[in-house]
DONU-55136 format. One record per residue: residue number from 1; chain; x, y, z of N, C-alpha, C in turn. Coordinates in steps of 0.05 Angstrom, whole numbers, padded with zeros to 5 digits. Layout:
// residues N
   pos   unit      n_x      n_y      n_z     ca_x     ca_y     ca_z      c_x      c_y      c_z
   NUM      A        X        Y        Z        X        Y        Z        X        Y        Z
...
//
This chain:
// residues 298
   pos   unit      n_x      n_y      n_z     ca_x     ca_y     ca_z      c_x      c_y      c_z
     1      A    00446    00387    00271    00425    00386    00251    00407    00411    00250
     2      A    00412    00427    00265    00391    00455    00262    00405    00468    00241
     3      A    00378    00478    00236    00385    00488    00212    00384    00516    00209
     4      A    00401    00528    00178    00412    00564    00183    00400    00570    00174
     5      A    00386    00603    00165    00373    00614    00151    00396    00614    00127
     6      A    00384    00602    00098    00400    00610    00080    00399    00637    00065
     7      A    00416    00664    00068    00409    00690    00052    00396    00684    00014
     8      A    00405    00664    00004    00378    00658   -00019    00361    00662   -00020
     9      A    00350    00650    00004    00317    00652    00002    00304    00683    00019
    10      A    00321    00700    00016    00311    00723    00027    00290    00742    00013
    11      A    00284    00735   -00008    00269    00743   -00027    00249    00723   -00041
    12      A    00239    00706   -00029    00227    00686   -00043    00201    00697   -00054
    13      A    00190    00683   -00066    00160    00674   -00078    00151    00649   -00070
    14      A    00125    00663   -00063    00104    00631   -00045    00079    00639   -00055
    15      A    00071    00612   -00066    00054    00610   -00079    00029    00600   -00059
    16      A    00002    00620   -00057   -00019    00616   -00037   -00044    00617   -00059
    17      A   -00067    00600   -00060   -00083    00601   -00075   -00084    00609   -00103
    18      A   -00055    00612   -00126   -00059    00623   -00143   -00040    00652   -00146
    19      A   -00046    00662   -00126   -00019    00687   -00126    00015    00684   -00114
    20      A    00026    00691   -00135    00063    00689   -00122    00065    00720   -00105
    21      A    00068    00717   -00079    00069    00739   -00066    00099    00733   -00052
    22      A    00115    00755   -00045    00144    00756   -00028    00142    00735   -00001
    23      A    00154    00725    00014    00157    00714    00036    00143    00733    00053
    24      A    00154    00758    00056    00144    00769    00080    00109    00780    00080
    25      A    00100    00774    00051    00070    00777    00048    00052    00749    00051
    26      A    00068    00725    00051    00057    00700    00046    00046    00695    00076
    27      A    00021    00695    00072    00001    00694    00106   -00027    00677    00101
    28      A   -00037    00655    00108   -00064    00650    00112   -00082    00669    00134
    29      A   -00109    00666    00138   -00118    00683    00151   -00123    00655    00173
    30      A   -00133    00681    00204   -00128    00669    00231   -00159    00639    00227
    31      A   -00171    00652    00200   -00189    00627    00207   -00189    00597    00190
    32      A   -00161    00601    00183   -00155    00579    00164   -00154    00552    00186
    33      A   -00162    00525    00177   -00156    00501    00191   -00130    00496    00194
    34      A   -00113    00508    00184   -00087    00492    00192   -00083    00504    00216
    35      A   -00091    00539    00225   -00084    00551    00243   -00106    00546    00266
    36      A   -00132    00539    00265   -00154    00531    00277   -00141    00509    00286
    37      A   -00132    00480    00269   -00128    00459    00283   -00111    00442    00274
    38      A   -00091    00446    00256   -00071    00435    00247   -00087    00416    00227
    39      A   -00109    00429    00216   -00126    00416    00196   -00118    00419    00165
    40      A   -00086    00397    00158   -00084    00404    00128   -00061    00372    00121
    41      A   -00058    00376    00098   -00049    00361    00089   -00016    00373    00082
    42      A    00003    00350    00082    00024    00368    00066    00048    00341    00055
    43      A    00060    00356    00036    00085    00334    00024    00108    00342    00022
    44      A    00139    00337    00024    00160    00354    00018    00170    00345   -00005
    45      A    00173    00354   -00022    00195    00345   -00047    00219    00366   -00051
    46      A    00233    00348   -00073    00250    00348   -00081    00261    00356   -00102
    47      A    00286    00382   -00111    00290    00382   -00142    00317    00381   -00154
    48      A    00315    00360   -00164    00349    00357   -00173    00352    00367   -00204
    49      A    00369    00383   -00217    00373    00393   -00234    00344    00389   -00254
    50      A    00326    00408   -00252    00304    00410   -00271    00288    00400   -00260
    51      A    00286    00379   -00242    00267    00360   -00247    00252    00357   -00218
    52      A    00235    00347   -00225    00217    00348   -00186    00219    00318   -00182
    53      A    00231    00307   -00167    00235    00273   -00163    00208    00263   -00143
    54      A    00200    00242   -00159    00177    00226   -00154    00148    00250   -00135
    55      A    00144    00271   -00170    00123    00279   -00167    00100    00261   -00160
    56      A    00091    00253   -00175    00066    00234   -00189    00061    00220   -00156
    57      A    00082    00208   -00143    00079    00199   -00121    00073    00211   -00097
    58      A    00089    00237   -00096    00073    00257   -00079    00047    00266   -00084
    59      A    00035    00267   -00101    00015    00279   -00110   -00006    00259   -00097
    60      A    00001    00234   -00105   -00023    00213   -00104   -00026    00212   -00074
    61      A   -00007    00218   -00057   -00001    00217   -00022   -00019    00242   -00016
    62      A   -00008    00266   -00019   -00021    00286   -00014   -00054    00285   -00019
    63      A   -00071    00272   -00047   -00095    00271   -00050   -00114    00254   -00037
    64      A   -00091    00226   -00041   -00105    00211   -00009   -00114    00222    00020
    65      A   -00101    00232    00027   -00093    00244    00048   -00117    00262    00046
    66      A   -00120    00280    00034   -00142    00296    00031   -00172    00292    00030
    67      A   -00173    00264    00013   -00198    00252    00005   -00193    00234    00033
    68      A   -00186    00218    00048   -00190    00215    00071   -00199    00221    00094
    69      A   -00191    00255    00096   -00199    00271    00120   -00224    00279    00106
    70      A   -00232    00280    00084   -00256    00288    00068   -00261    00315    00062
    71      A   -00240    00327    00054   -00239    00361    00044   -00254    00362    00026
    72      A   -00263    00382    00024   -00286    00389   -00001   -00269    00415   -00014
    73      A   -00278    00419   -00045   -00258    00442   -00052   -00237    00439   -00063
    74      A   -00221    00409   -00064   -00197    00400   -00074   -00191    00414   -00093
    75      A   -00165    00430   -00100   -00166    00428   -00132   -00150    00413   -00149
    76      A   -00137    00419   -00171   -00147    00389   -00186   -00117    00393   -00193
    77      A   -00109    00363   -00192   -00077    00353   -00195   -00071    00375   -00216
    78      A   -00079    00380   -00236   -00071    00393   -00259   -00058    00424   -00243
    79      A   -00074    00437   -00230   -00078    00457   -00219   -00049    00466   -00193
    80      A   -00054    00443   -00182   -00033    00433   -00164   -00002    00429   -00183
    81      A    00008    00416   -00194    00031    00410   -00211    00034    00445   -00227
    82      A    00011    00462   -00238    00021    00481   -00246    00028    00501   -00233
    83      A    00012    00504   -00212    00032    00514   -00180    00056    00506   -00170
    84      A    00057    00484   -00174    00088    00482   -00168    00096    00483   -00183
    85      A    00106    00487   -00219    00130    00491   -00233    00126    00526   -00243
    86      A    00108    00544   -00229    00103    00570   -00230    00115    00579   -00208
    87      A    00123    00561   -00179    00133    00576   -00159    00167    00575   -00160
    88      A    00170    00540   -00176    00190    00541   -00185    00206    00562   -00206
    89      A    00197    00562   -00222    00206    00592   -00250    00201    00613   -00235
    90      A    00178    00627   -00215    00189    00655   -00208    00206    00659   -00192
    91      A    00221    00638   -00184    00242    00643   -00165    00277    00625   -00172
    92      A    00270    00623   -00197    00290    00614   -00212    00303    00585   -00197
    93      A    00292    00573   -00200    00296    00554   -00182    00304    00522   -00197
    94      A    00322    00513   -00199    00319    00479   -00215    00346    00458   -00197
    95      A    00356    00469   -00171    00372    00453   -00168    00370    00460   -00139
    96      A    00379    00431   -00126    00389    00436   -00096    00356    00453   -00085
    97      A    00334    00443   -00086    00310    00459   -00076    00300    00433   -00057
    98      A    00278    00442   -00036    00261    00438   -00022    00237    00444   -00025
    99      A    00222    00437   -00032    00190    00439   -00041    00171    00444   -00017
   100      A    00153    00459    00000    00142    00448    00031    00120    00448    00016
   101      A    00093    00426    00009    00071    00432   -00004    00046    00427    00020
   102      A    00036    00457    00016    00007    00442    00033   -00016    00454    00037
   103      A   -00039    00429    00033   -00060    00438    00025   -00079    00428    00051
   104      A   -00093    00450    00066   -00108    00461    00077   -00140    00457    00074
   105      A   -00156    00452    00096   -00188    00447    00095   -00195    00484    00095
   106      A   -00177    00504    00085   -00191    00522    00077   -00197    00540    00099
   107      A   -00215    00562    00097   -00217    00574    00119   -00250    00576    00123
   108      A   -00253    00581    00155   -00282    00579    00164   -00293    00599    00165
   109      A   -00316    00598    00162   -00341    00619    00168   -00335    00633    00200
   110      A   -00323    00615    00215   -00323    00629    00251   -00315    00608    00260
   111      A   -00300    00611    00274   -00274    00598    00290   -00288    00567    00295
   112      A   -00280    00545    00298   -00293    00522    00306   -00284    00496    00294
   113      A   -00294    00471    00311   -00275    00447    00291   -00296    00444    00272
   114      A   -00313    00444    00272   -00331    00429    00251   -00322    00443    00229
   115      A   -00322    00412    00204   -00309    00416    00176   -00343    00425    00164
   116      A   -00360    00431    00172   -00380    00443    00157   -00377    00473    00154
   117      A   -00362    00481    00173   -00352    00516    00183   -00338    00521    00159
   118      A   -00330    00498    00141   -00306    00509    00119   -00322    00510    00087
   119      A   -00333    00529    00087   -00353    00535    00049   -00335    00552    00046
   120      A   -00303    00551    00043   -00292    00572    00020   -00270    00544   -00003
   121      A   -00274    00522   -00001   -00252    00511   -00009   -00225    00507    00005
   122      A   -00205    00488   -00007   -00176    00484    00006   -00164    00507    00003
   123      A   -00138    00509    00015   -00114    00533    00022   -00093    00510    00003
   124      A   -00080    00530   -00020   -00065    00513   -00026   -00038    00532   -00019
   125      A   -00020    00518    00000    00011    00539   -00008    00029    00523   -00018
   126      A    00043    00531   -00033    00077    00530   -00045    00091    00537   -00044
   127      A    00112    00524   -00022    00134    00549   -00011    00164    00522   -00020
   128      A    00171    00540   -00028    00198    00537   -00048    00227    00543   -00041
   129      A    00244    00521   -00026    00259    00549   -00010    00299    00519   -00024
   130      A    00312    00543   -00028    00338    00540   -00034    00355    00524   -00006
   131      A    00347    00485   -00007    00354    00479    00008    00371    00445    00007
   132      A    00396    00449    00005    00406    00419    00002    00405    00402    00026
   133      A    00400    00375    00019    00392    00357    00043    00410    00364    00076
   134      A    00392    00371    00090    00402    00380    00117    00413    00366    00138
   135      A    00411    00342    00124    00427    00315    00150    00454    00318    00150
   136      A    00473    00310    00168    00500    00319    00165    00503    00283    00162
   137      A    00538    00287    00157    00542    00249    00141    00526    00235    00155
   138      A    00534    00233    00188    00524    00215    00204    00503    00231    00224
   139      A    00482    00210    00245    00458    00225    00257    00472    00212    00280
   140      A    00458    00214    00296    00457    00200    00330    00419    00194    00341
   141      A    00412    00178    00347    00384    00167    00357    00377    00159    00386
   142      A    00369    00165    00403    00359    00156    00420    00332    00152    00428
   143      A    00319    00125    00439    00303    00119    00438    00276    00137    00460
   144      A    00249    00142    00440    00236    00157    00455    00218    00151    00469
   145      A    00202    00165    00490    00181    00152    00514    00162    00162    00490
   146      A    00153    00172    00476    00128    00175    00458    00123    00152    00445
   147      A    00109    00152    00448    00093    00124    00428    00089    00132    00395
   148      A    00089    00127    00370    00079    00137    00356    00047    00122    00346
   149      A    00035    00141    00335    00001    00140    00333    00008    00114    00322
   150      A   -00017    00102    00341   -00042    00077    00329   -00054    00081    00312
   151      A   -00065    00068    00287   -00084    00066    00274   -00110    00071    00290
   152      A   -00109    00065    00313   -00132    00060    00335   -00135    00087    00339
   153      A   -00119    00106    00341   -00120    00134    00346   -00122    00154    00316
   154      A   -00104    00162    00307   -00100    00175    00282   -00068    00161    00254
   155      A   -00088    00149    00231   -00070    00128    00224   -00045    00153    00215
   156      A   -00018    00136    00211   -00004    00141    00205    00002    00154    00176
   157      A   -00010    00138    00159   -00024    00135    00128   -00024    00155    00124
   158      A   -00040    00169    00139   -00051    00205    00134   -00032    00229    00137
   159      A   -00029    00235    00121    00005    00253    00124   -00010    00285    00129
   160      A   -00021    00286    00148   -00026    00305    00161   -00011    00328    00174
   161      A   -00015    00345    00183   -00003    00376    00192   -00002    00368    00223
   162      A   -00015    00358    00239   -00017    00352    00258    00004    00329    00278
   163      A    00028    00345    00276    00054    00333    00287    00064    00328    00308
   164      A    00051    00336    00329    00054    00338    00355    00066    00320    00377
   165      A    00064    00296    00362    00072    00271    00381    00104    00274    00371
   166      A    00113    00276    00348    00131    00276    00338    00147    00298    00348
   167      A    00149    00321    00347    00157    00344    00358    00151    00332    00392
   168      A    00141    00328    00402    00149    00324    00428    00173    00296    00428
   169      A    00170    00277    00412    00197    00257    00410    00228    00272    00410
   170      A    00221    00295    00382    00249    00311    00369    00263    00332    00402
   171      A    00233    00340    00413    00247    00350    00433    00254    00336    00455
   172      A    00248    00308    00468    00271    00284    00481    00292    00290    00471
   173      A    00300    00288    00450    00326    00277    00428    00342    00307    00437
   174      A    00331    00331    00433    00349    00349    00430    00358    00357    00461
   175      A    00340    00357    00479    00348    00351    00514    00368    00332    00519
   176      A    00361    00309    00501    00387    00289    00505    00409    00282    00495
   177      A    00409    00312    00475    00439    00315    00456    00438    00295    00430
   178      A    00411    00285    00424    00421    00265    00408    00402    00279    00376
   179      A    00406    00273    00350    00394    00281    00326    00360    00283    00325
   180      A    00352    00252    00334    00320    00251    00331    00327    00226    00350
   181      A    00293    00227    00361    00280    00208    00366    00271    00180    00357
   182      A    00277    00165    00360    00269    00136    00355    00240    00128    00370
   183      A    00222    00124    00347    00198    00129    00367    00193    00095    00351
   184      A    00173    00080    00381    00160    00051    00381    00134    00055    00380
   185      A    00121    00030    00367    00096    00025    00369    00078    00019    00410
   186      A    00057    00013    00400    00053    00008    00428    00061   -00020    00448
   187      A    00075   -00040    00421    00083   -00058    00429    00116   -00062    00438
   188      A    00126   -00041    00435    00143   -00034    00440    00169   -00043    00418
   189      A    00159   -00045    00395    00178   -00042    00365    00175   -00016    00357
   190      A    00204   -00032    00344    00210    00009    00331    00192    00016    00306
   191      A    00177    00037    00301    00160    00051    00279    00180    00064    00264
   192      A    00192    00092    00279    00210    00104    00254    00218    00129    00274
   193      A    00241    00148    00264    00244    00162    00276    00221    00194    00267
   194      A    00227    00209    00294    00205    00231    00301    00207    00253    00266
   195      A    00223    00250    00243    00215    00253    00227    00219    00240    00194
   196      A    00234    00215    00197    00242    00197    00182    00249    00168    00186
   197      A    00239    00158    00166    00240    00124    00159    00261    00119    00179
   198      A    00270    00097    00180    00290    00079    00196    00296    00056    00176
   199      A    00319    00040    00175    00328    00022    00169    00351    00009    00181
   200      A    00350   -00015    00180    00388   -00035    00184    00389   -00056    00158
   201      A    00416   -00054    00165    00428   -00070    00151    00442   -00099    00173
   202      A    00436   -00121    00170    00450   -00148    00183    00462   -00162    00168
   203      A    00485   -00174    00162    00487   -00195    00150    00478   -00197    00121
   204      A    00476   -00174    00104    00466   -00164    00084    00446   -00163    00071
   205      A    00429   -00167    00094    00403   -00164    00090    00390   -00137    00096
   206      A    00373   -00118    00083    00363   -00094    00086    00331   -00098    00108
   207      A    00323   -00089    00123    00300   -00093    00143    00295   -00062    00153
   208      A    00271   -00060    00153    00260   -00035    00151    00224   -00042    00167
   209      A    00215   -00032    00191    00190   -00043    00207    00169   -00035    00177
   210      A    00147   -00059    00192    00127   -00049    00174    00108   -00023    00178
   211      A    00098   -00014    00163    00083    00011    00155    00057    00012    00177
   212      A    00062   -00001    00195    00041    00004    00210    00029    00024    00224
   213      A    00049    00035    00239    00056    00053    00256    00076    00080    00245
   214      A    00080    00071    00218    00097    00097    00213    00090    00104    00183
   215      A    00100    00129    00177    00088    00129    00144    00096    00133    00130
   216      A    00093    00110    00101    00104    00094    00097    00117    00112    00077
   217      A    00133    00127    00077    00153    00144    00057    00159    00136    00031
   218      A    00163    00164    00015    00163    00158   -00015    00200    00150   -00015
   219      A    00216    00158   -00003    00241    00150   -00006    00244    00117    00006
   220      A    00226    00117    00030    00229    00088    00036    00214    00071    00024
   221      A    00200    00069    00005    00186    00056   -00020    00209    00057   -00036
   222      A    00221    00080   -00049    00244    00084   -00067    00264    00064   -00065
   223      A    00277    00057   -00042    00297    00044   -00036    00294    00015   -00034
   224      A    00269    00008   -00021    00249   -00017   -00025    00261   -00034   -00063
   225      A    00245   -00013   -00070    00244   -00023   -00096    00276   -00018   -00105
   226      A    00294   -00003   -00101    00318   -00016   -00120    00334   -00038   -00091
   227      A    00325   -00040   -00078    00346   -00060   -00063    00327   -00090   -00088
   228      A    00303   -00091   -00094    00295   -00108   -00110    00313   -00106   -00141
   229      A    00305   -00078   -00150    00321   -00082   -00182    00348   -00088   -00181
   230      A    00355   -00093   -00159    00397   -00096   -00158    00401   -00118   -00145
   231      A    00379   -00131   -00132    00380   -00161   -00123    00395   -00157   -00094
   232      A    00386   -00142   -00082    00392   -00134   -00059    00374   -00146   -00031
   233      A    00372   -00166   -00016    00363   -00186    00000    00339   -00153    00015
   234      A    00308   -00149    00021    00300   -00130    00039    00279   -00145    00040
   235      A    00272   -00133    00067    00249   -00148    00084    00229   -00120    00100
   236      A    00210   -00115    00098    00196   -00104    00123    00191   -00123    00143
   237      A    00191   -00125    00167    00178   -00135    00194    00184   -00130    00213
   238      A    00174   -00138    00242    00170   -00121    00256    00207   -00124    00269
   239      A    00213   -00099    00286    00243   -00104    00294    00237   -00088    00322
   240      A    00256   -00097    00331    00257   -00090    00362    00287   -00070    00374
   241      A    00290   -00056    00387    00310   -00036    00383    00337   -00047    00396
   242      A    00336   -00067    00398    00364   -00090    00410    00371   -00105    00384
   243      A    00357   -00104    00355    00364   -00108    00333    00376   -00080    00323
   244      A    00366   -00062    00327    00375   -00041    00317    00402   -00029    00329
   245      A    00405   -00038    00357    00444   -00035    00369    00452   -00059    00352
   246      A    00449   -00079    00348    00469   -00090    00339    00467   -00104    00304
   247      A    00459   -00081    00296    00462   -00066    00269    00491   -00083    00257
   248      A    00489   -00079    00233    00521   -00073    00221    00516   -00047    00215
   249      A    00492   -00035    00200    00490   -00012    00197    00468   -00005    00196
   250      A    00458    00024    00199    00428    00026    00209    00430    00066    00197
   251      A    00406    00064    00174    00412    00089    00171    00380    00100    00173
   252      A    00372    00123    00169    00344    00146    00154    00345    00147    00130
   253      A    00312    00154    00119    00308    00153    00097    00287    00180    00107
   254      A    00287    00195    00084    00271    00220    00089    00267    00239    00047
   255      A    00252    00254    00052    00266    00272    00026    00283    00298    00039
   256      A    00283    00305    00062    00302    00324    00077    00327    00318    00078
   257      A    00333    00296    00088    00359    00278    00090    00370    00254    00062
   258      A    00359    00250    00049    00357    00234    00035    00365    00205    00051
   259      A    00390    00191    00040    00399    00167    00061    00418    00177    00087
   260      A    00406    00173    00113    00433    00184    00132    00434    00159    00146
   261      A    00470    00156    00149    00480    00141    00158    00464    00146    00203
   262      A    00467    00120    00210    00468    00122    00244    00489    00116    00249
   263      A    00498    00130    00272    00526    00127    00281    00518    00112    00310
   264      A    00504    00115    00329    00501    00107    00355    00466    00118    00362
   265      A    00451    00093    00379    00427    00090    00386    00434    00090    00410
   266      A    00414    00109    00433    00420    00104    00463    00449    00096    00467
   267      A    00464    00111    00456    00496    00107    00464    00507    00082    00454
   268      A    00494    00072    00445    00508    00041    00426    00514    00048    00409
   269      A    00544    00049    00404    00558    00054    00365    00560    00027    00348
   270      A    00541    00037    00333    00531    00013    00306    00554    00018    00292
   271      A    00565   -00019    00298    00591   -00021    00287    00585   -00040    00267
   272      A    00601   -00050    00244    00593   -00049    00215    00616   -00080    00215
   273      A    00608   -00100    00217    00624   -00121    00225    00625   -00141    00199
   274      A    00621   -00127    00173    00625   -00142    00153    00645   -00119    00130
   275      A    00652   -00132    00108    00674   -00128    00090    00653   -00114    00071
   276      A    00652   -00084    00078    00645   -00062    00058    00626   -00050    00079
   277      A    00616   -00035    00061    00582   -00014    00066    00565   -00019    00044
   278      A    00548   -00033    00054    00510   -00032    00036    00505   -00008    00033
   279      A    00504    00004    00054    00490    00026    00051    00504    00045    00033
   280      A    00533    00050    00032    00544    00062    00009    00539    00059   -00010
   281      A    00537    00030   -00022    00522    00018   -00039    00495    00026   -00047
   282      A    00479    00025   -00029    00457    00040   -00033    00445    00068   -00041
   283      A    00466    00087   -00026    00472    00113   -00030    00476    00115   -00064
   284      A    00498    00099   -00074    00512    00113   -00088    00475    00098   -00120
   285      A    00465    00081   -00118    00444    00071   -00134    00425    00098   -00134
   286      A    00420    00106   -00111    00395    00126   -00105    00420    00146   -00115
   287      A    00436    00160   -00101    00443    00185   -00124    00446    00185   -00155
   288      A    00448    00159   -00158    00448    00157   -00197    00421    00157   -00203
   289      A    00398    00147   -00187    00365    00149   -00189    00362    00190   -00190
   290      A    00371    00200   -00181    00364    00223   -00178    00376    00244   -00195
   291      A    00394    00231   -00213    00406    00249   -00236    00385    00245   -00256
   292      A    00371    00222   -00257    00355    00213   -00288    00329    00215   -00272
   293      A    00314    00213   -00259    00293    00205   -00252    00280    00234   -00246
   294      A    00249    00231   -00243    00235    00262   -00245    00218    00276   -00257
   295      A    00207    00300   -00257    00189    00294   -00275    00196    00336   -00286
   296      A    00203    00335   -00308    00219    00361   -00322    00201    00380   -00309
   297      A    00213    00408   -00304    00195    00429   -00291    00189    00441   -00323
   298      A    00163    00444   -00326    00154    00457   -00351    00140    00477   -00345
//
């Protein structure tokens, strides 16, 4: 799953406050919050021929998120959406893309946490880069000693820059040869993996933990709702990772990966003990969602 430098993007355009500058000029300064304290917000999308898939929904995540931590300086959806279909067009861009969006508490007067240190406004970047979903068919998971955040600590909700629990899960996983981390609540149910949703499939029923502990993704909302428009049996609640070995099938949901199949948890191969694949099923609904669905780059 590591990923290559693609020669495409050797020339890019990244969009920082308003200016399209080259990759190798695209820099915040040392007193920006994200570099002070991992103080920003961010969303990844998606672009399938023309189109940016489930803008409107990233947007509304990313602003929450913002108005939550209580940034001052926002700028304004309008402002935001024309940054991104400007970073898109200077870099010729309408297919097979990766969007990285993120907006920043700005930079401080002199180094420090206090969000009063920040009177210049948010950091907005747009970095744009020539990238088809990076999951290979199947993943591998093993379960991690990290806990993922409490609400009690820092909610999940908040799709923050501040990843650290997670990146210490991804690095278990890669010590232990396996794709990602499977990270539990404090009760010891599964939340989600160290950078995407989780799901199984039983008996043809779709189950997916609730949003408590993990956040709550625009693809795993996506899939939510057409396992409903196709009359497809899904449930959130809570699951335990001895439901998840004995899976019929158990995949990720991400906008990096889109749907990836699991092949084996802690060395248990999730074996598929009914007559077909859901999840192919599923796959093949969401790639027909992503030919029509979107919102035109203008």
């Amino acid at each position: 799953m590591l990923q290559q430098f693609n020669p495409a993007n050797k020339d890019l355009l990244v969009h920082i406050n308003g200016k399209l500058v080259h990759r190798d000029e695209a820099k915040v300064s040392v007193f920006d919050s994200v570099v002070q304290g991992g103080d920003a917000v961010w969303e990844g999308l998606r672009v399938y021929d023309g189109r940016v898939f489930s803008l409107e929904e990233h947007l509304d995540r990313l602003f929450d998120s913002a108005h939550t931590l209580a940034f001052q300086g926002i700028p304004t959806r309008a402002s935001v959406r024309t940054a991104i279909f400007e970073t898109l067009k200077a870099n010729n861009m309408t297919d097979g893309v990766h969007i990285r969006l993120t907006l920043t508490r700005g930079d401080k007067i002199t180094s420090g946490m206090d969000p009063r240190l920040n009177q210049a406004g948010c950091t907005l970047i747009v970095l744009a880069e020539h990238k088809p979903p990076v999951y290979p068919p199947t993943i591998t998971l093993i379960t991690s000693s990290v806990r993922r955040n409490s609400p009690n600590s820092l909610d999940s909700k908040i799709h923050h820059n501040n990843l650290l629990n997670n990146i210490l899960a991804k690095i278990e996983a890669n010590h232990a040869g396996a794709d990602a981390g499977l990270m539990l609540d404090k009760d010891g149910y599964v939340s989600e993996a160290n950078g995407v949703n989780v799901f199984l499939i039983r008996n043809g029923v779709v189950r997916t933990p609730y949003a408590d502990y993990c956040l709550p993704g625009i693809t795993r909302r996506t899939i939510l709702r057409l396992c409903v428009e196709h009359n497809i049996p899904a449930e959130e609640s809570r699951i335990s990772v001895s439901e998840f070995y004995t899976a019929d099938e158990v995949f990720t949901t991400g906008t990096m990966g889109e749907l990836t199949r699991v092949a084996a948890i802690d060395g248990r191969e999730i074996i598929n003990k009914q007559d077909g694949s859901l999840l192919d099923q599923l796959n093949e609904i969401f790639a027909a969602l992503t030919k029509v669905g979107g919102t035109p780059i203008e």
